[in-house]
N, C-alpha and C positions, 0 to 999 in steps of 0.2 A: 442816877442819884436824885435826891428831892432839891427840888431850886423853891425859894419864895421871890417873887421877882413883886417890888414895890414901884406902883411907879403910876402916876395919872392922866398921862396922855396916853388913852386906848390906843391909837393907833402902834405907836407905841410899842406898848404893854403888848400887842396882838403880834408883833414882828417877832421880839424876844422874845415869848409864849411858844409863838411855830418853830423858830430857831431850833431853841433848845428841844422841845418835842422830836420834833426832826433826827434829832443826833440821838433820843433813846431816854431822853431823861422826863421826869415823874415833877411839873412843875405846878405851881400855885399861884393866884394874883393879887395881890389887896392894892385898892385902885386908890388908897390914902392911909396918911401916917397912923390916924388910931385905927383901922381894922388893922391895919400891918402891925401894931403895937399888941392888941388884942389877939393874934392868931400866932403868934409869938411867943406871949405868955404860958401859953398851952401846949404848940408842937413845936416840933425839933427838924432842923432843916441842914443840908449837906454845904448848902449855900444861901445865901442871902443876896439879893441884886437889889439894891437899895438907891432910889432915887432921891436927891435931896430937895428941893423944893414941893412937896406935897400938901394938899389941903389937910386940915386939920394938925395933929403934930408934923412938924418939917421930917424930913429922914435923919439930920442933927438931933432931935429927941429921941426920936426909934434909937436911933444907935445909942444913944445916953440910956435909955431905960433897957435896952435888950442886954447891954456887958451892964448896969447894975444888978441885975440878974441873977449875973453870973452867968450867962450866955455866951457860947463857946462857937457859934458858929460860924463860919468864912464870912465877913462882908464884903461885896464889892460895890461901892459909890458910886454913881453915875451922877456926873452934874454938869450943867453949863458956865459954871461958875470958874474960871481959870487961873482965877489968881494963887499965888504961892499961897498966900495966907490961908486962904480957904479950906487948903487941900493939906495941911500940914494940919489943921482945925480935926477933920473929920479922921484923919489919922489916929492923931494923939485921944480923938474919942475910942478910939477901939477899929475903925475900919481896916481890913488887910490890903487892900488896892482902891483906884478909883482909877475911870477912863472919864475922861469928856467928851461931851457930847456938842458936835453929832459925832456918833462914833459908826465905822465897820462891823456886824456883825462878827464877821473871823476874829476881830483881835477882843470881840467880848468873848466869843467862844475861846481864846487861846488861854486868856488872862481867869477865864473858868476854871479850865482844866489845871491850868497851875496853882489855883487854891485849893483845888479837890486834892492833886498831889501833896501837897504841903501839911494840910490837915490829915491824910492819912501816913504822915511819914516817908513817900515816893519822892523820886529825883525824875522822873520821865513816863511818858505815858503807857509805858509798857507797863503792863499787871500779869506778874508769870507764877503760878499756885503748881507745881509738880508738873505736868506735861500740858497745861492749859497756860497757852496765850491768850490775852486779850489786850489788843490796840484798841486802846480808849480814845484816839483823835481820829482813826481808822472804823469806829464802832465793828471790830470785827473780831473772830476767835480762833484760835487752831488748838485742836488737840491731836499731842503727835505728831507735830507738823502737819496735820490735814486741814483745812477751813472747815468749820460747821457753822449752817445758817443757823442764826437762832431770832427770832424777832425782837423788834425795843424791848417789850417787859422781860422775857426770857435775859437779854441781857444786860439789862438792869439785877436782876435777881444774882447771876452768876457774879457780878461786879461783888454785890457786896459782900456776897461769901467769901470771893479770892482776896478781896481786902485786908478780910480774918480768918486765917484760914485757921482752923478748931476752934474758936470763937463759938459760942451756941447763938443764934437768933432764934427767939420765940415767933409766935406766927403776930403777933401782936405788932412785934418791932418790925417783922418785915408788911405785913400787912400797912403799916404806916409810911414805909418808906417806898414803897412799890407804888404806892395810887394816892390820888389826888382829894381834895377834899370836896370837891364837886362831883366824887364816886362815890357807891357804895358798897363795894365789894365784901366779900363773908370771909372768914376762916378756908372755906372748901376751894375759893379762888387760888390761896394762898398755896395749897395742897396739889393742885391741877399744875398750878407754873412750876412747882418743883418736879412733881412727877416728869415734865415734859425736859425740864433740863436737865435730869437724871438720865434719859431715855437718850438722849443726843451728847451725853458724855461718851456711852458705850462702853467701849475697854479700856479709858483712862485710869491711869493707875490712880488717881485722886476721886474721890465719891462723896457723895453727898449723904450724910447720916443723919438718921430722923433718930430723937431723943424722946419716946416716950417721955411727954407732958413736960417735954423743958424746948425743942423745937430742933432746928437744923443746926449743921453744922460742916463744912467742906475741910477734907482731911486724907490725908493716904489710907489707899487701903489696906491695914497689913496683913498680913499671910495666911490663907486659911482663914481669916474672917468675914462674917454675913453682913452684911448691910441690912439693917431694919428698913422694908418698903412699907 
């Protein structure tokens, strides 16, 4: 999934950064509250890891201007600040959780997952699309009960088609949620990582259909029909 993690202690920022990398996900950083207000206003994100004391606007503002918006995405608060009052503050501005810091990596990665589930409608980290598993806390997949490797991006890709499954994703949408904004990847990348997850489905009975000029889409295959490659 796409993370924007805010926050201005590099060091930091560089732990949560590899973290989440690490586990498969597509993350971003804005090292203060107006670029993170700024990159906001523009892209769409799976999650938000929102620090509250940041130079320029606090994460109190980000969060004030990101749901005036109309901005729909998961936030999670990270602050040192522990008092009730505080945390009941950033709540009622719109936040979905907040940990305090200093925090465990694991219980930022746990308290993740469980917003990703929540925003996509999930009660647990299994994501099951027809004969494909995917353990999301496990980063792993079986089709068929078999394991297939697949690498981060590959299983990023597959995530978010099994999310919706006949949903159409343009190469556009996934293009954006695949890579980061210090890439710069084309269409044809977009093309290559589907090919290769297609290729490692095999004989799943679930397949990935390309939609002339409207994009993908993961879906049973039914009887007697071709799959556009």
């Amino acid at each position: 999934m796409r993370i924007l993690v805010v926050e201005d202690t590099a060091e930091v920022a560089e732990s949560i950064l590899a973290g989440f990398r690490r586990i498969g996900h597509s993350v971003d950083w804005a090292p203060d509250g107006t670029t993170a207000d700024e990159i906001l206003a523009t892209q769409s994100y799976d999650l938000v890891v929102l620090d509250l004391t940041l130079p320029g606007l606090d994460g109190a503002a980000v969060l004030k201007a990101l749901r005036g918006r109309g901005g729909t995405s998961p936030v999670l608060v990270l602050t040192a600040r522990g008092a009730v009052d505080e945390r009941v503050r950033v709540l009622d501005l719109g936040a979905d959780d907040y940990l305090t810091k200093p925090f465990d990596f694991r219980e930022l990665e746990a308290r993740a997952r469980a917003l990703l589930r929540r925003s996509a409608g999930e009660a647990t980290n299994a994501l099951v699309c027809g004969d494909i598993a995917i353990d999301r806390a496990g980063r792993s997949v079986t089709v068929a009960g078999v394991p297939v490797e697949m690498t981060r991006r590959e299983l990023i890709l597959l995530e978010i088609l099994a999310a919706r499954p006949g949903r159409v994703f343009s190469k556009d949408e996934l293009l954006d949620r695949l890579f980061g904004l210090d890439e710069s990847p084309t269409f044809n990348a977009v093309e290559q990582y589907v090919a290769r997850v297609r290729r490692k489905l095999g004989a799943s009975e679930v397949q990935i259909r390309t939609l002339r000029g409207l994009g993908y889409q993961l879906t049973p295959a039914a009887k007697g029909a071709r799959t556009a490659w």
